[in-house]
N, C-alpha and C positions, 0 to 999 in steps of 0.2 A: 446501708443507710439506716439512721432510725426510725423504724417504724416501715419498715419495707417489711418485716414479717419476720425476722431472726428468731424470736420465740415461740412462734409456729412452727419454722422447719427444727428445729430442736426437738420439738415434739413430736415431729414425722420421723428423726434420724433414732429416736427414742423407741416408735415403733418399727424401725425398722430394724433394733437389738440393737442398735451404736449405744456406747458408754459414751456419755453427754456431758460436756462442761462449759457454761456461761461466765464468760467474762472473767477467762484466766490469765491474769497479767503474760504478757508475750514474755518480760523476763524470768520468766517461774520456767520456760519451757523444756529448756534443755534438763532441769532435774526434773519434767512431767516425763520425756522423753527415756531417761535413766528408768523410772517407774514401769512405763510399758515395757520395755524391754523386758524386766524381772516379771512381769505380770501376763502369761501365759493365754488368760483366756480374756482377754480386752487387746480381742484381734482389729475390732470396727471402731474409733472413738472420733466424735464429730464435738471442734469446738464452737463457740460461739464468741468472736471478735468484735467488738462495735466502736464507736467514737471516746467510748469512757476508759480506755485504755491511755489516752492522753497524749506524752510525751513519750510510752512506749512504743506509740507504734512506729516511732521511725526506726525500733531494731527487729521492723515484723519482718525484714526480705534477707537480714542475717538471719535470724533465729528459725527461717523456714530452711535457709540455709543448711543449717546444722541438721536440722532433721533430715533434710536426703542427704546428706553422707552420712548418716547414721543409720540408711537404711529403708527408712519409713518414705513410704510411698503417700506424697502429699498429693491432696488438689483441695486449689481456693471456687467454693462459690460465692461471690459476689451477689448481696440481694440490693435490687434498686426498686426504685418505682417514681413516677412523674412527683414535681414538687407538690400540684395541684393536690394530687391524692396521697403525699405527706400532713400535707397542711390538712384538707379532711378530716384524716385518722386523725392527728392530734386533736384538730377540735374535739372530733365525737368524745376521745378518753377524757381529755383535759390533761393530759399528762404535759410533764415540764420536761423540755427538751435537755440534754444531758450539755452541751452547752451554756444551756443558761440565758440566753440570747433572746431578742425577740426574735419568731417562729421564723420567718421570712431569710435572715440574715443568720439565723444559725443554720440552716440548712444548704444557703450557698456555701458556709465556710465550713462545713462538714462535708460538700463534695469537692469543693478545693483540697482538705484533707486525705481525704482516700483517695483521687484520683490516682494515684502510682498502683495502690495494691488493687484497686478498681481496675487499671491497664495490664497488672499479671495476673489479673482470674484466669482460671480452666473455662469458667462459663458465668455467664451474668443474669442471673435469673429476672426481670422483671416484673414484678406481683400487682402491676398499675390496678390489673383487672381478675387478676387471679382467684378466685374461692380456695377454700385449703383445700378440697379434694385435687385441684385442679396441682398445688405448687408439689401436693406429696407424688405423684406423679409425673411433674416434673421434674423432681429431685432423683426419682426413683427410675427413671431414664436414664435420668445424668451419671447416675453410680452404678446404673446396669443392674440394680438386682431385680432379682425374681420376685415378685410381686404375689405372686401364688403362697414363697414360701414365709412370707412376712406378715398373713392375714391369719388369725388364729379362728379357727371352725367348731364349733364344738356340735353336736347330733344327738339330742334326748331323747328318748321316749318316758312317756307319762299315762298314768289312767287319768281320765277326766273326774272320775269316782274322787280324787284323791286331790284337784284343785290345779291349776295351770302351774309351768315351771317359773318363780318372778321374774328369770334374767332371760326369759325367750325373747328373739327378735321376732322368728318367722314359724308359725303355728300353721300345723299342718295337722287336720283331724281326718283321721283314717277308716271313722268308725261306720264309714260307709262298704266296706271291705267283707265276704262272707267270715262270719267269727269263729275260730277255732275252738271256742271255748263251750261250744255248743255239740262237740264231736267227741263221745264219750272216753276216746283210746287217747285224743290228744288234750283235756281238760286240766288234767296235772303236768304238761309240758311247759317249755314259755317257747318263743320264738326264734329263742334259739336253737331248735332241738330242727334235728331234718326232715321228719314225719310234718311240722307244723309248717316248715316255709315251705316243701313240697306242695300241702294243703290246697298255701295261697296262690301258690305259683299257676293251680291248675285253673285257677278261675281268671277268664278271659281281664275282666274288667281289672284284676289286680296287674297284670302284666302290663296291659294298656297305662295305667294310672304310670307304676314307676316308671317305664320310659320318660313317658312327657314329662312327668316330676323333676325327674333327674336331668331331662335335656332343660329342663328351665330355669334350675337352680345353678348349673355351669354356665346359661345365655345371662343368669344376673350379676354373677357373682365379680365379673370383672368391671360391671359398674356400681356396686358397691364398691369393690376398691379404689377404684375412679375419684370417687366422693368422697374418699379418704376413710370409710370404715375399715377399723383394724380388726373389730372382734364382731364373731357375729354366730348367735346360738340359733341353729335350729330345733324345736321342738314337733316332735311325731307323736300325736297320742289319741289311743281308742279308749274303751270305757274302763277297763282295769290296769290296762298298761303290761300285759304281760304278753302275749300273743301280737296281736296285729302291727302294734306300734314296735315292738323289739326289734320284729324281721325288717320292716321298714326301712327305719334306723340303720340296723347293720347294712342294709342293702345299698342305701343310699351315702353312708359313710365309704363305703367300699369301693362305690363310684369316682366318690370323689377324691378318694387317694390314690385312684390310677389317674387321675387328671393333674395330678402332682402334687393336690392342695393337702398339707397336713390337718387330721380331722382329731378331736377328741370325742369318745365315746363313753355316754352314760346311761342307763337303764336306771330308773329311777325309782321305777314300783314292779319293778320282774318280780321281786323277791315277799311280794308283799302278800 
């Protein structure tokens, strides 16, 4: 239906690496179909169908047709949502209904419309009430994927010397930690070296710290998903950024790739 959210889940099917197409005439298919085929790595592709298709849509349950004998394993989601909270959303936009219609009368004759491909969905999402965190997760039920591996992580360390990371989400200052860089054998190391995480390791309060650190950022991280966050940087940083914050970092990236989550990893001022 219009305005039940189609352009949201688009953007949810986007972060979830689907190759995304809005409002591709249904008779384009069978040569979209020809395309994938030749086209290797657009293993996921998620379209986006609505009422401005027209008069095409009455060849949507051939042209799905043809796609499963050609192989490709389809399912339709259906998005709906109460009239009351069509009619809402459109006030608030002011957008003009793709019918054309006063509000009230193009939305019965757009569920009159879809009703048939409405009765062969897979599944009929309902967005009455939904926030987007709430629909990417239900989307993301519905297709079964891993959730873990469609949130992108990234783990900095930084010297404070040198100014906060702009794209951090979650700042974690470290520089409460005993400092390496006051121990004359490990001063030219950085934290990556085994003498320096050794160091840290042996001091009670830094072992203490990464547990619960690391048990808190795995209790968050699947309600950050939840709410539909796709990308999300942690930054670790002590005063020059080369010592406390590197081990950190590694330590805590490390974590969190045995939890299945793919992590990117930066050092920012090691070298500095």
């Amino acid at each position: 239906m219009s305005g039940a959210g189609k352009s949201q889940a688009l953007k949810c099917f986007e972060d979830f690496r689907f190759f995304c197409v809005d409002n591709l005439p249904i008779a384009l298919l069978p040569s979209f179909a020809e395309l994938l085929k030749n086209a290797r790595r657009l293993e996921r592709v998620a379209l986006g169908i609505d009422i401005r298709e027209g008069e095409f849509l009455k060849g949507f349950s051939h042209s799905l047709g043809f796609l499963r004998r050609r192989g490709f394993d389809c399912r339709i989601l259906f998005l709906d949502a109460s009239d009351a909270e069509l009619l809402r959303r459109y006030s608030e936009t002011r957008h003009r209904h793709p019918l054309g219609k006063k509000l009230t009368q193009a939305i019965r004759v757009e569920r009159k419309k879809l009703s048939e491909i409405k009765g062969s969905a897979d599944k009929v999402i309902d967005t009455t009430s939904m926030t987007l965190g709430e629909l990417k997760e239900n989307l993301s039920g519905t297709l079964e994927l891993t959730r873990s591996q469609d949130m992108s992580l990234s783990m900095v360390s930084f010297g404070y010397k040198f100014g906060l990371p702009m794209d951090a989400d979650l700042v974690m200052d470290v520089r409460f930690l005993p400092n390496p860089n006051y121990e004359k054998n490990l001063k030219s190391k950085t934290g990556m070296h085994i003498a320096v995480q050794r160091y840290i390791l042996r001091q009670p309060v830094a072992r203490e710290f990464l547990s619960k650190y690391s048990q808190l950022i795995q209790t968050l991280l699947p309600l950050y998903i939840r709410e539909g966050k796709s990308y999300l940087t942690f930054a670790i940083g002590c005063t020059g950024g080369r010592h406390r914050s590197v081990f950190v970092a590694e330590y805590l990236a490390r974590e969190l790739r045995r939890g299945g989550y793919a992590v990117g990893l930066f050092h920012r001022d090691m070298d500095k």
